[in-house]
N, C-alpha and C positions, 0 to 999 in steps of 0.2 A: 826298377833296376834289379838284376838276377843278382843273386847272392854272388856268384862267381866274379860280374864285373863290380861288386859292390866291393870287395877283397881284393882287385884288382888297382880299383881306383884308391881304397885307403892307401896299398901298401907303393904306389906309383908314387916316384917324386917329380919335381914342378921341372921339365922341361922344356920350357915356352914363355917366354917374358913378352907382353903386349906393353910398351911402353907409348911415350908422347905420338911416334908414328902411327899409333891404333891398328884395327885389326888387321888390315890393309898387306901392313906392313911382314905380318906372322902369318897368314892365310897361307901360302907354300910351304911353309915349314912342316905348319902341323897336318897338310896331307901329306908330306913324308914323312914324318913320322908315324901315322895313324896307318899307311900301309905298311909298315913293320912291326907296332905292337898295337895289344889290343884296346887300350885305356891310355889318353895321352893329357897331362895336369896343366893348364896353362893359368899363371895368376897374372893380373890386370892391376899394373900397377897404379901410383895414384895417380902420373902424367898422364896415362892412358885412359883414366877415368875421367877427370873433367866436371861437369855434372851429371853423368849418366850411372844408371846402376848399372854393376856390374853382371848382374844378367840379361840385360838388355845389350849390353856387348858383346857377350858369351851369345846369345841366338844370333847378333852380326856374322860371328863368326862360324858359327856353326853354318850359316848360308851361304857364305861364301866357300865353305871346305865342303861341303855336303855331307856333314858327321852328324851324329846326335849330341847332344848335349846331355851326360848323366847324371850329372849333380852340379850344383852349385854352392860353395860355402865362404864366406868372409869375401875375398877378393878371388878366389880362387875355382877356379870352372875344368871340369872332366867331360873328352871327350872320347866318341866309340866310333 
């Protein structure tokens, strides 16, 4: 990760709740938002978890929106 979107993603707050609906559900959103800024935060709630880890969610979704994935921390996943 470049330092640039490294400072992007810390200072980004969480606009994207993945809930019981799963990623499915958020997959449109965050490529609209993803084509207007450059780092977009989405946390996975614990409905939306189940028993999956949450970056195994985060690359769901990340395939479905065709983004990267830049970090992954606690519940919470940064895409570019």
């Amino acid at each position: 990760m470049t330092d640039d979107l490294a400072k992007k993603a810390h200072e980004a707050d969480v606009t994207v709740w993945v809930g019981k609906a799963g990623v499915d559900a958020v997959a449109e959103e965050l490529r609209d938002q993803l084509e207007d800024r450059d780092v977009v935060k989405v946390k996975f709630l614990r409905s939306a978890r189940g028993g999956d880890e949450t970056e195994d969610l985060a690359d769901d979704l990340a395939d479905l929106t065709g983004s990267d994935v830049v970090d992954v921390r606690g519940n919470t996943a940064v895409y570019h």
